[in-house]
KESE-366191 format. One record per residue (C-alpha): residue number from 1; residue in one letter; x, y, z. Coordinates in steps of 0.001 Angstrom, whole numbers, padded with zeros to 6 digits. Layout:
<sites>
site num: NUM&residu: A&X: X&Y: Y&Z: Z $
...
</sites>
This chain:
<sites>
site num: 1&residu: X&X: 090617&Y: 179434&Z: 086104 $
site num: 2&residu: X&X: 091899&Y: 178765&Z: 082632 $
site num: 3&residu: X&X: 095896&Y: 178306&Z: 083091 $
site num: 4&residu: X&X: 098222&Y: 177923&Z: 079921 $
site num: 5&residu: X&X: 101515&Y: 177106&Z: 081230 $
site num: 6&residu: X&X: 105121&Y: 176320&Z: 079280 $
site num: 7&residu: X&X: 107598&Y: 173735&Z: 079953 $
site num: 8&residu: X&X: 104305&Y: 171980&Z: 081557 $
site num: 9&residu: X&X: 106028&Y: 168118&Z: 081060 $
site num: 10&residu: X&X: 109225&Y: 169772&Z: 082743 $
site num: 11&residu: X&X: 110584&Y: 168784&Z: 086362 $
site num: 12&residu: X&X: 108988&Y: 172234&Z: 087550 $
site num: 13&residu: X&X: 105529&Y: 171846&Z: 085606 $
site num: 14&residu: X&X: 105060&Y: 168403&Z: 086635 $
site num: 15&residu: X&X: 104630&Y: 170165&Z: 089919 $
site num: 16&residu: X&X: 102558&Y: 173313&Z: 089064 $
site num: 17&residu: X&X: 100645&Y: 171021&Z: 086503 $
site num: 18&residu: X&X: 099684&Y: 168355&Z: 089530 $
site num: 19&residu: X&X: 098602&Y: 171051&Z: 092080 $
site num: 20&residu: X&X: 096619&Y: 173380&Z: 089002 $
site num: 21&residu: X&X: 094601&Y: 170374&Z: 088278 $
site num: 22&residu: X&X: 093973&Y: 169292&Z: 092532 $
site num: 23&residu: X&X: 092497&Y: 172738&Z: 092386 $
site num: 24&residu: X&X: 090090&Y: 172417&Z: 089903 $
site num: 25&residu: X&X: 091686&Y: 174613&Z: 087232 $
site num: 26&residu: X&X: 091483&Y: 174013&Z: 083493 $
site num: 27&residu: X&X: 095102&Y: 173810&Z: 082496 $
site num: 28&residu: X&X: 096698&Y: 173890&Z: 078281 $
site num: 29&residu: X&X: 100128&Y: 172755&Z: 078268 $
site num: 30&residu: X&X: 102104&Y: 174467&Z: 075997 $
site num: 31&residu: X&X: 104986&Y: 172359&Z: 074964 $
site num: 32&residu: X&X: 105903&Y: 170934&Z: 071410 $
site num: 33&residu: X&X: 104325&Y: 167296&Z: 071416 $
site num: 34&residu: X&X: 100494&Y: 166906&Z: 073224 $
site num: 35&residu: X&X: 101448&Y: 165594&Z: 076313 $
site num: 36&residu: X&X: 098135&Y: 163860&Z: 075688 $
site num: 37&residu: X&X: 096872&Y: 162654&Z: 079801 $
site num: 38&residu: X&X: 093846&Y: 164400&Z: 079641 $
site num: 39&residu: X&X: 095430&Y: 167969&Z: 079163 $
site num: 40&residu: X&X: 094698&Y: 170334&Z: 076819 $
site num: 41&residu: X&X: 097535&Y: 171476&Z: 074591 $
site num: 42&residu: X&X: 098601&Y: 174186&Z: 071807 $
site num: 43&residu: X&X: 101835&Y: 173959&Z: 070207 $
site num: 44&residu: X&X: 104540&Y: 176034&Z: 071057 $
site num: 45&residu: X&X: 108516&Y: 176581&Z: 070949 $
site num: 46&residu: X&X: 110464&Y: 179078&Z: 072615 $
site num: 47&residu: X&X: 111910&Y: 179365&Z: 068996 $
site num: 48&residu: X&X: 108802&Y: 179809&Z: 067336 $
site num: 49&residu: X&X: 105871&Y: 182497&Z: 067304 $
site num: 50&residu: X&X: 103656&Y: 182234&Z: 070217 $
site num: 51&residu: X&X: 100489&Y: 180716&Z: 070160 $
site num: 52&residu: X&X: 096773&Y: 182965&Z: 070968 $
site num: 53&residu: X&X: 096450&Y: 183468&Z: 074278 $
site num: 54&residu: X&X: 093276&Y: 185269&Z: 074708 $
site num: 55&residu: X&X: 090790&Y: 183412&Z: 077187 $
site num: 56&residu: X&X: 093637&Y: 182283&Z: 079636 $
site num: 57&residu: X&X: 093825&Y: 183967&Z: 082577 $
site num: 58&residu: X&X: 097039&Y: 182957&Z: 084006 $
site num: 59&residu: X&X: 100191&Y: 182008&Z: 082294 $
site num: 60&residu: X&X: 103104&Y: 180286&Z: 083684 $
site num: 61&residu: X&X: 106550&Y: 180566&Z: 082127 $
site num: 62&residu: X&X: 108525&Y: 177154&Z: 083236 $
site num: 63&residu: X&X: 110056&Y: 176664&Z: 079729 $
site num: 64&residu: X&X: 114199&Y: 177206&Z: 079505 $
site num: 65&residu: X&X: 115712&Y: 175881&Z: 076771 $
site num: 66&residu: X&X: 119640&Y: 174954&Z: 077891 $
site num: 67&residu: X&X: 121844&Y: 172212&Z: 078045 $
site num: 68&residu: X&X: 120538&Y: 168770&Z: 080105 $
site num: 69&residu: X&X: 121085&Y: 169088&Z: 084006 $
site num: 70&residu: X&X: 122795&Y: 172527&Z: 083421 $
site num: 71&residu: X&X: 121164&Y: 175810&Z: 084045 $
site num: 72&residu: X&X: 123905&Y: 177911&Z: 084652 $
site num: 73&residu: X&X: 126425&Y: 176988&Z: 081457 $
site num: 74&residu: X&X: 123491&Y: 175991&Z: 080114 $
site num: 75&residu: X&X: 124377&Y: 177701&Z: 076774 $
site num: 76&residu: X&X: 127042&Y: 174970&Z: 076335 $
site num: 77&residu: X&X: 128929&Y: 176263&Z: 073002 $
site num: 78&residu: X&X: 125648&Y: 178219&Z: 071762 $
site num: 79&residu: X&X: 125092&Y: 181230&Z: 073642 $
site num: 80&residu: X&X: 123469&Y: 183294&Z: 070664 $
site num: 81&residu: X&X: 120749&Y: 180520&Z: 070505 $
site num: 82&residu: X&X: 120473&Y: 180338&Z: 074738 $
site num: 83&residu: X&X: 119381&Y: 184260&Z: 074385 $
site num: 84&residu: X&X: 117521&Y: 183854&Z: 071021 $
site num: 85&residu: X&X: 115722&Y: 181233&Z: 072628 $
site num: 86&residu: X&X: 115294&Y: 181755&Z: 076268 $
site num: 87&residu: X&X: 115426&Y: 186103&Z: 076381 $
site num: 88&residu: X&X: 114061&Y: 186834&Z: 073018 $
site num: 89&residu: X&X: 111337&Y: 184080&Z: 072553 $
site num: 90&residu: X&X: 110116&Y: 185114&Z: 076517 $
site num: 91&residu: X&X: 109596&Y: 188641&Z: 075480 $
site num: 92&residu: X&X: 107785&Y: 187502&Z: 072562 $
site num: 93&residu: X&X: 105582&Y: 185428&Z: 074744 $
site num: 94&residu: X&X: 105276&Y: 188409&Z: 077429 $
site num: 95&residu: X&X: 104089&Y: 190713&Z: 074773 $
site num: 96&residu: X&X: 102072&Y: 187858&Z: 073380 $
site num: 97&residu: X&X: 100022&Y: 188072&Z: 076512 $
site num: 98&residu: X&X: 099626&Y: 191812&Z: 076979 $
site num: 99&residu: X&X: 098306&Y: 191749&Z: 073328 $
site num: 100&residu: X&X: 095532&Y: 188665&Z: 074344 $
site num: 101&residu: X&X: 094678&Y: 190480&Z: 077650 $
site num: 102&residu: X&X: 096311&Y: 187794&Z: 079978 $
site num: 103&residu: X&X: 095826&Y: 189611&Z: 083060 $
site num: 104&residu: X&X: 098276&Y: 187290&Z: 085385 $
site num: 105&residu: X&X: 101776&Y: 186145&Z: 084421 $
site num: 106&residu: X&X: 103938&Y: 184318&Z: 086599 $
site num: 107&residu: X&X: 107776&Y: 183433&Z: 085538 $
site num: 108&residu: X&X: 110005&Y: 181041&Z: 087077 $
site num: 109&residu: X&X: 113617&Y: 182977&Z: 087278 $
site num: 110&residu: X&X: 116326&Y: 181966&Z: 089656 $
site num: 111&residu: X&X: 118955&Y: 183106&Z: 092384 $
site num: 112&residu: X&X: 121138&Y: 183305&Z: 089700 $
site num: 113&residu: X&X: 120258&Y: 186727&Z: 089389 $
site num: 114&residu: X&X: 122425&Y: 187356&Z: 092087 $
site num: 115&residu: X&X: 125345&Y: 185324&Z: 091702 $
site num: 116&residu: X&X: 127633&Y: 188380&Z: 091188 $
site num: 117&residu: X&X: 127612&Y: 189495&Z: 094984 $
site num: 118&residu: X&X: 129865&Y: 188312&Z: 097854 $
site num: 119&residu: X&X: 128553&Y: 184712&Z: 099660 $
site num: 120&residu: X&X: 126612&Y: 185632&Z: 102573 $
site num: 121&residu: X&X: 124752&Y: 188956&Z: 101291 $
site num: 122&residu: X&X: 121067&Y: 189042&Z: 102445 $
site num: 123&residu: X&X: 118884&Y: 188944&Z: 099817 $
site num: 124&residu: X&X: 115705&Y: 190923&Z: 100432 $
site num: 125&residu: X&X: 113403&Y: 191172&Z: 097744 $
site num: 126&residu: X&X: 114371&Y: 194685&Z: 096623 $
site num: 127&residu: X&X: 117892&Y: 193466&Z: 096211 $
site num: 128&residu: X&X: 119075&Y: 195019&Z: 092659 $
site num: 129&residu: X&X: 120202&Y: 192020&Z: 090651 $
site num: 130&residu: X&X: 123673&Y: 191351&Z: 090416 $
site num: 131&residu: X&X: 123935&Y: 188194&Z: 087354 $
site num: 132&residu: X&X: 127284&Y: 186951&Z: 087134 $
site num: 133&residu: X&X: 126241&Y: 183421&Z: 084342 $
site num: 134&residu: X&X: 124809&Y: 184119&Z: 080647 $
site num: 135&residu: X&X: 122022&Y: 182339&Z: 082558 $
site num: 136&residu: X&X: 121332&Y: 184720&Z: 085732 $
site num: 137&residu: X&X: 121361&Y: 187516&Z: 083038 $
site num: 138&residu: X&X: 118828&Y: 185983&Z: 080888 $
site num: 139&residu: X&X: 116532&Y: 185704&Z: 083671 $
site num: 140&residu: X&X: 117230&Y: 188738&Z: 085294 $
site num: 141&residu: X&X: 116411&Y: 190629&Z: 081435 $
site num: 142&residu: X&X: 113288&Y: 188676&Z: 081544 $
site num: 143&residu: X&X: 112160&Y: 189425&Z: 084495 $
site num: 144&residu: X&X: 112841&Y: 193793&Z: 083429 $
site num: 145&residu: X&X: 110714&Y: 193106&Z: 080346 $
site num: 146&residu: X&X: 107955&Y: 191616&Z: 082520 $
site num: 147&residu: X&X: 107721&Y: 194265&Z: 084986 $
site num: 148&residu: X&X: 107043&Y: 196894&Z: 081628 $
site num: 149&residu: X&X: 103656&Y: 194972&Z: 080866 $
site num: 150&residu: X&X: 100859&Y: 196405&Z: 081611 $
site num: 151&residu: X&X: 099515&Y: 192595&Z: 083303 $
site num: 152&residu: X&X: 100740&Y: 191723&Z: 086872 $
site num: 153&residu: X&X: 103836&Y: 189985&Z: 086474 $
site num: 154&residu: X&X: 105505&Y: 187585&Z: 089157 $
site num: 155&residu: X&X: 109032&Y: 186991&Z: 088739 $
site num: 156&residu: X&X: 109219&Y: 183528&Z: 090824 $
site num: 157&residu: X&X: 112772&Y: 183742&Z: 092256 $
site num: 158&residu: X&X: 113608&Y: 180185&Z: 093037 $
site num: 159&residu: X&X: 116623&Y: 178893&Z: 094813 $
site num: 160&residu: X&X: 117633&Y: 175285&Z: 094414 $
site num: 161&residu: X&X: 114342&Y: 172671&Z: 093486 $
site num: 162&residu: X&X: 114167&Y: 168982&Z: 094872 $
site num: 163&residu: X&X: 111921&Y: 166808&Z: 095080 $
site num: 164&residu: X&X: 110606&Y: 163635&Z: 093517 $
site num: 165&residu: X&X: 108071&Y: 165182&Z: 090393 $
site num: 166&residu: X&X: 104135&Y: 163974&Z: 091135 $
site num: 167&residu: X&X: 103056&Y: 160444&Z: 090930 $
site num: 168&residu: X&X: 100314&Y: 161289&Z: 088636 $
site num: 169&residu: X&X: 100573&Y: 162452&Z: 084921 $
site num: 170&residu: X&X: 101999&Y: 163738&Z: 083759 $
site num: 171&residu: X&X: 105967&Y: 161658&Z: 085323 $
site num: 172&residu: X&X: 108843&Y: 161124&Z: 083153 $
site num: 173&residu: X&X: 110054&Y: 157083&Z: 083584 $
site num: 174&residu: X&X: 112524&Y: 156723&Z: 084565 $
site num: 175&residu: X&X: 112638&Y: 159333&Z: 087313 $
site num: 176&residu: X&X: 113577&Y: 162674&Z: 086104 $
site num: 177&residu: X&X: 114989&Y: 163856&Z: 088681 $
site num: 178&residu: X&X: 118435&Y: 163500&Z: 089475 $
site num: 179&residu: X&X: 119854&Y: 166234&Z: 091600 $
site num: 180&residu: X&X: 121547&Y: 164377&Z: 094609 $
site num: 181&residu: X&X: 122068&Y: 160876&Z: 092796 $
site num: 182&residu: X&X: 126470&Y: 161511&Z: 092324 $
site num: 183&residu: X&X: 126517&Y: 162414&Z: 096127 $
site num: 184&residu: X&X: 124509&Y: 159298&Z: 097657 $
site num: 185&residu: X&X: 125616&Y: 156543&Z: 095422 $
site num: 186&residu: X&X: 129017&Y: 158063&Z: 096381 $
site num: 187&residu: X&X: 127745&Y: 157805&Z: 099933 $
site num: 188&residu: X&X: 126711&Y: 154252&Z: 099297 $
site num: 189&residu: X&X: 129803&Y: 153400&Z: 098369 $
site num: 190&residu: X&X: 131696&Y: 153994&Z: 101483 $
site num: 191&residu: X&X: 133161&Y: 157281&Z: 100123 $
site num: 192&residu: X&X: 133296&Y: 160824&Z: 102596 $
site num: 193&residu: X&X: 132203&Y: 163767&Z: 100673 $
site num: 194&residu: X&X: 133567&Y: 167200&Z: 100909 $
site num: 195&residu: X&X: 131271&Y: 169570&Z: 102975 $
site num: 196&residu: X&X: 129029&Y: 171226&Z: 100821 $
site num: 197&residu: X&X: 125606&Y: 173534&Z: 101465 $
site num: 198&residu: X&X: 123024&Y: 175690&Z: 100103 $
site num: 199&residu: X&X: 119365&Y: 176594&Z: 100428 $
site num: 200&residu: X&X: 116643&Y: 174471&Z: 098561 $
site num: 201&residu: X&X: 113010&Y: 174696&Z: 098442 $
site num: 202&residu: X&X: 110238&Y: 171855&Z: 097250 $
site num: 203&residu: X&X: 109133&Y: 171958&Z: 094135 $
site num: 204&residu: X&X: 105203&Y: 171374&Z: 095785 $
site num: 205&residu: X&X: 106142&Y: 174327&Z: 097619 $
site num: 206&residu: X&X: 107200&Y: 176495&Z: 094641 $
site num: 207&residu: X&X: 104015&Y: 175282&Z: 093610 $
site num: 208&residu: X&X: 101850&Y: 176199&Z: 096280 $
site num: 209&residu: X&X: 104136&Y: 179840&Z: 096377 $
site num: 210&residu: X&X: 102733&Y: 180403&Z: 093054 $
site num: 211&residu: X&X: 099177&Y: 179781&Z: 093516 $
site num: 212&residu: X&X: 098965&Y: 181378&Z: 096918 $
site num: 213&residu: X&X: 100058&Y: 184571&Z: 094858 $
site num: 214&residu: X&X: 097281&Y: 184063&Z: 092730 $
site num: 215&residu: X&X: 094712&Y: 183362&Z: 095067 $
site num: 216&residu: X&X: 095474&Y: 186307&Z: 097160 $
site num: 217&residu: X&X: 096151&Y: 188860&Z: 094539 $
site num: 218&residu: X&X: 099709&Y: 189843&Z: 095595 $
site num: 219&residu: X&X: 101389&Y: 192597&Z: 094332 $
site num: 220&residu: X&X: 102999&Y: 192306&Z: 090804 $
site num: 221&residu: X&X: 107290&Y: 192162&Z: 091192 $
site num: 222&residu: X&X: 110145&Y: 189581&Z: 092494 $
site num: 223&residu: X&X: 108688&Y: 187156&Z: 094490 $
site num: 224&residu: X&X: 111524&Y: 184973&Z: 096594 $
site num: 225&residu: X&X: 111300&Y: 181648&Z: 096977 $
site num: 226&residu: X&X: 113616&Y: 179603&Z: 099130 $
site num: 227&residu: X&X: 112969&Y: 177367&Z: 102190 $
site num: 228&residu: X&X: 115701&Y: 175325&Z: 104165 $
site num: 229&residu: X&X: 119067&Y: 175552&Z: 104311 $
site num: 230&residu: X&X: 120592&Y: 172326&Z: 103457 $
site num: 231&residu: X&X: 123779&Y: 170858&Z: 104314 $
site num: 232&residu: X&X: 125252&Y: 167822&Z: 102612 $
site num: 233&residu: X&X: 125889&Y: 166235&Z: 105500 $
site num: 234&residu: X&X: 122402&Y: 166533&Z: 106931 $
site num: 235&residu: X&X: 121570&Y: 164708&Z: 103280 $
site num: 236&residu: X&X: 123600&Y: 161898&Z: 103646 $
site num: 237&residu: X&X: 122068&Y: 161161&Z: 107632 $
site num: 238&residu: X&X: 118583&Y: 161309&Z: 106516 $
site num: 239&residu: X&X: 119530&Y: 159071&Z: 103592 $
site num: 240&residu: X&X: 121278&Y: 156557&Z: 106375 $
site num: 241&residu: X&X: 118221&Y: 156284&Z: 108390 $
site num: 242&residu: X&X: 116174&Y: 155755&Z: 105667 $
site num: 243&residu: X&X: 118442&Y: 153067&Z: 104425 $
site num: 244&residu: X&X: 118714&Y: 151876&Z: 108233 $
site num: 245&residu: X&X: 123068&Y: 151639&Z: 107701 $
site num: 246&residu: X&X: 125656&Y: 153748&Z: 108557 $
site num: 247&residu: X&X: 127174&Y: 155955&Z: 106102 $
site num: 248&residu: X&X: 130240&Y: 158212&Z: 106156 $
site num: 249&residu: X&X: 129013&Y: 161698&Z: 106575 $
site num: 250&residu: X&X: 130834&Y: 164428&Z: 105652 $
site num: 251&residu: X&X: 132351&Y: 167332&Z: 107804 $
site num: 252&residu: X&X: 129490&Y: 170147&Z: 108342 $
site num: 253&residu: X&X: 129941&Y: 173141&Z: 105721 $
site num: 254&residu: X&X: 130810&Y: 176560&Z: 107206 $
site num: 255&residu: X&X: 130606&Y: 178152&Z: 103747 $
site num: 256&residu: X&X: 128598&Y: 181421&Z: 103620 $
site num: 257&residu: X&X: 124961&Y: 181294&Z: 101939 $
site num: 258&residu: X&X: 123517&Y: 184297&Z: 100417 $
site num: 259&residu: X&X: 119878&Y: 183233&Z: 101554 $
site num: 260&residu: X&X: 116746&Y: 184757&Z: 100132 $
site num: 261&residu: X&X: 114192&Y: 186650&Z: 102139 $
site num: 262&residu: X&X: 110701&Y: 185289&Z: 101427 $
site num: 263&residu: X&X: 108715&Y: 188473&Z: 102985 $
site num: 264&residu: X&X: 106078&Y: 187949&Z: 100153 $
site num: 265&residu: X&X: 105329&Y: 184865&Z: 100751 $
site num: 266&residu: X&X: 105802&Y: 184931&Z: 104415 $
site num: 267&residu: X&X: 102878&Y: 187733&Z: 104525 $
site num: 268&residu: X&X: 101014&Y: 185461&Z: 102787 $
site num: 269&residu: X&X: 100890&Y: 182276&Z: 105039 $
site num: 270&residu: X&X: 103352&Y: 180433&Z: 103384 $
site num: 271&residu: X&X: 104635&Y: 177546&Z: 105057 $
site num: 272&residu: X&X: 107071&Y: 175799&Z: 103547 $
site num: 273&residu: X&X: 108178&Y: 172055&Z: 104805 $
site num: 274&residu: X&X: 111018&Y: 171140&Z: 103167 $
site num: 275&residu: X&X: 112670&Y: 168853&Z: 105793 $
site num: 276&residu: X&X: 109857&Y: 166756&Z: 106978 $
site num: 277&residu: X&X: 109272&Y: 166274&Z: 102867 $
site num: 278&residu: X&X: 112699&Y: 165175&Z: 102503 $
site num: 279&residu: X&X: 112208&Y: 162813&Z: 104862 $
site num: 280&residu: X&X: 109297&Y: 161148&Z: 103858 $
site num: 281&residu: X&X: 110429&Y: 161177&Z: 100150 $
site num: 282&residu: X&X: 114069&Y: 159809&Z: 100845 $
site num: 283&residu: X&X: 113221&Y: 155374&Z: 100750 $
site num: 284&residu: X&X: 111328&Y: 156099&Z: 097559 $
site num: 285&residu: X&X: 114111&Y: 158467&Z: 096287 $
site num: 286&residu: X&X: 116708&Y: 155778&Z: 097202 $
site num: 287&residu: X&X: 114344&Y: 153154&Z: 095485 $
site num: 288&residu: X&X: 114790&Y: 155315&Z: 092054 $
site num: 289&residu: X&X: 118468&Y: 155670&Z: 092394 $
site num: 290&residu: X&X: 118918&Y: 151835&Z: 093069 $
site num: 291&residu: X&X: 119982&Y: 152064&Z: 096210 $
site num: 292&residu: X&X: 117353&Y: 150616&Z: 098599 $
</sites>
């Protein structure tokens, strides 16, 4: 299968890139430098025309254009370029598929686009969205323009991502991923941490979510994707064994999650292992952070 994918050197496409290319499929990144290791590439910009599509047969939308580590307030002081970038330059790549013939798209949107409702609604997949950030509304106007093509369109809601990004090219050195670094060097330190929670999934997960849609044809529309509920003290104890010290862990959270149903996925097979990936991924994470 011929995948194009955006955002393909990104913490998400690092993933999708790693597990397109296990499977044997021809992947083009398309990103703004050649990412050169081996991949094909075609220039493109969120800002900018698309590129030709025709011959691809699936294309993955990772790219978002936004402020570093911020997704939502990721507009910063710009919010005219966040939607001129990240709404108006998807559409134009949407309708730059429909025009090629792409006959699979898959988009990688967010929780966000339900940030609006009370903490600790159920989130079935037929849930209206509900954006409350500039972000959650971008992604939740993507996802509407999607769902008018006449391709099949997958609107990957994801909930929180972790994970340390594939070993092989294409990896970002240092380590680009930095989600829990504050919390465990704070840890480290001998400070307690205020209870926090919320649900995460794998990025190898999200990966194999999106693939198992292709391989099994599923049905065009929102597709959830969310695994474990995670709880910041249940971080900081995995951390301490790995580290084989004590740490102070902080009181467990009681604070009401609005958790995603994954009955797509779930029909599928899907079988997410976030916790026992945590684990074996913590000395190494540690080891990046400078904290082994």
């Amino acid at each position: 299968m011929r995948i194009a994918v955006t955002g393909a050197t990104g913490y998400v496409g690092r993933f999708v890139v790693a597990r397109a290319r296990r499977d044997g499929h021809h992947v083009t990144a398309l990103t703004r430098r050649d990412p050169g290791v081996g991949l094909a590439h075609m220039p493109y910009d969120l800002a900018a025309p698309p590129p030709d599509l025709a011959g691809i047969d699936l294309l993955v939308h990772l790219a978002l254009s936004h402020r570093p580590g911020r997704y939502r307030g990721g507009e910063g002081d710009d919010p005219d370029g966040f939607i001129a970038a990240n709404l108006d330059g998807t559409r134009r790549l949407f309708d730059a598929a429909a025009t090629a013939g792409v006959p699979r798209v898959a988009f990688l949107s967010s929780r966000a686009v339900f940030d609006a409702l009370p903490p600790g609604t159920s989130l079935p997949e037929g849930t209206p969205p509900a954006p409350a950030s500039l972000y959650g509304r971008t992604k939740a106007a993507a996802e509407t323009h999607l769902a008018d093509l006449s391709c099949a369109g997958w609107a990957l809601r994801a909930t929180g991502i972790f994970g340390r990004s594939p070993a092989a090219p294409p990896r970002a050195a240092p380590p680009d991923w930095r989600k829990w670094q504050a919390e465990l060097r704070a840890a480290f330190a001998g400070e307690t941490l205020a209870p926090r929670r919320g649900t995460e999934v794998h990025g190898a997960d999200l990966a194999d979510a999106l693939f198992r849609l292709v391989a099994q044809d599923a049905a065009p529309g929102p597709v959830h994707v969310s695994d474990i509920l995670l709880d910041r003290r249940e971080l900081i104890a995995c951390a301490a064994r790995a580290a084989g010290r004590a740490l102070p862990l902080p009181p467990p959270s009681d604070t009401p999650i609005s958790a995603l149903g994954c009955a797509t996925l779930a029909g599928l097979g899907w079988t997410p292992d976030g916790r026992a990936r945590l684990d074996a991924e913590m000395p190494a994470l540690l080891t990046d952070f400078g904290l082994a």
